[in-house]
C-alpha positions in Angstrom: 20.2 86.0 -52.8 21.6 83.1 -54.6 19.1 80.3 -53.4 16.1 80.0 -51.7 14.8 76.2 -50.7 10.8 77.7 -51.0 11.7 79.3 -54.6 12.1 75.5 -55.4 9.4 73.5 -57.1 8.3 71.0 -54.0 10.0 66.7 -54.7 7.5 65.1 -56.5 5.8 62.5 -53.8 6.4 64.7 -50.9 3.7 64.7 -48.4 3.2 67.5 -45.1 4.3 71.0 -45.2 8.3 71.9 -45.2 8.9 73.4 -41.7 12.6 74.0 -42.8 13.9 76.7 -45.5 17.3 77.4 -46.8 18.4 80.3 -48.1 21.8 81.4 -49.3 23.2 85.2 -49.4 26.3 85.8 -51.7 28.6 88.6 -52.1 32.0 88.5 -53.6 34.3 87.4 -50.4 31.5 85.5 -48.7 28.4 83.3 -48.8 26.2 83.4 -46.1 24.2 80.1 -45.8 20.8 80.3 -43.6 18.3 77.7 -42.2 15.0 79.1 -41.2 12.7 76.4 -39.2 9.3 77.2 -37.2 8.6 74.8 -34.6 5.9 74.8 -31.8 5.2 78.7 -33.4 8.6 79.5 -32.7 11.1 80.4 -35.3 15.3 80.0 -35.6 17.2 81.1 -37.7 20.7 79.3 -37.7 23.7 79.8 -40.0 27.3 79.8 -41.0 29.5 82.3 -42.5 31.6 80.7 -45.8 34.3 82.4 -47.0 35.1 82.3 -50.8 38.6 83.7 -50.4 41.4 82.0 -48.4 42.4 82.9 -44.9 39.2 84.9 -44.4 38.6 85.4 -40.4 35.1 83.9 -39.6 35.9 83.7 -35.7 33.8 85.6 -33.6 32.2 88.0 -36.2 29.6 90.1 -35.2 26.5 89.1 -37.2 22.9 91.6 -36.5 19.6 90.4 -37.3 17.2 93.2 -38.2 13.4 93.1 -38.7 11.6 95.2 -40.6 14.1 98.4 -40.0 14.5 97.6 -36.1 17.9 95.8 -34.7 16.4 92.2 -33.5 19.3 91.0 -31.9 23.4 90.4 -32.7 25.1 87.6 -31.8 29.1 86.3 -32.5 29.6 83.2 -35.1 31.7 80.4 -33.0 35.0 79.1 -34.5 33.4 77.3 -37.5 31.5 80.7 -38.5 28.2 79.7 -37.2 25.6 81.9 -35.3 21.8 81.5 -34.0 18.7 83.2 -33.7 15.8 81.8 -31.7 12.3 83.7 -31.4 12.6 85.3 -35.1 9.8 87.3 -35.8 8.0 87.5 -39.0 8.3 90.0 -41.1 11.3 91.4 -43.7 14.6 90.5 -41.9 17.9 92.0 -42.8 20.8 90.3 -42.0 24.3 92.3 -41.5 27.6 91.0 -40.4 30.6 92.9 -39.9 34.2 91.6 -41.2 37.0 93.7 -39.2 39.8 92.1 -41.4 38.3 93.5 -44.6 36.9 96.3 -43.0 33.8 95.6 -44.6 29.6 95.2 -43.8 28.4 92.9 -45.7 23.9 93.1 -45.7 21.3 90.7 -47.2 17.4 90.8 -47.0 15.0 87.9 -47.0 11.6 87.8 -45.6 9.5 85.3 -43.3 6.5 84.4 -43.6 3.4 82.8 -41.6 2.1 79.8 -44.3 
């Protein structure tokens, strides 16, 4: 975990509660950049794979969402590397994806939250 938007103090003047969080998984080939939002008690998770090498394959990757041990759901990132998630459930969430040019899992762990 390289960022996290609610590890950040809050802009000074900023009025309401944040619905939206960003958080940022890194390991050495990729960065894995996530955008958590709750709206009408339902929460998404959308994000986007980011390679930090050249010519990494980000096409149709295999990305798994895990909750609290249990496999939520897996879905494929599009052409850009992006994926989505809707119906999250709270708890500590595990996110794995699966790189079949590098032969390689990559995992990170981050945890939601009811305020």
């Amino acid at each position: 975990l390289v960022f996290d938007s609610f590890a950040q103090p809050a802009f000074s003047g900023l009025r309401g509660p944040m619905d939206a969080r960003q958080v940022v998984l890194r390991t050495e080939n990729l960065d894995i950049d996530l955008h958590i939002s709750r709206l009408a008690g339902q929460t998404t998770v959308w994000g986007q794979l980011l390679p930090r090498i050249e010519h990494a394959a980000i096409s149709r990757v295999q990305v798994t969402l895990m909750c609290d041990g249990e496999r939520f759901e897996s879905a494929r990132t599009n052409n850009s590397g992006e994926f989505r998630f809707e119906g999250v459930p709270e708890g500590e969430l595990s996110i794995g994806v699966y790189l079949p040019a590098m032969s390689r899992q990559v995992f990170g762990v981050f945890r939601i939250q009811r305020n």
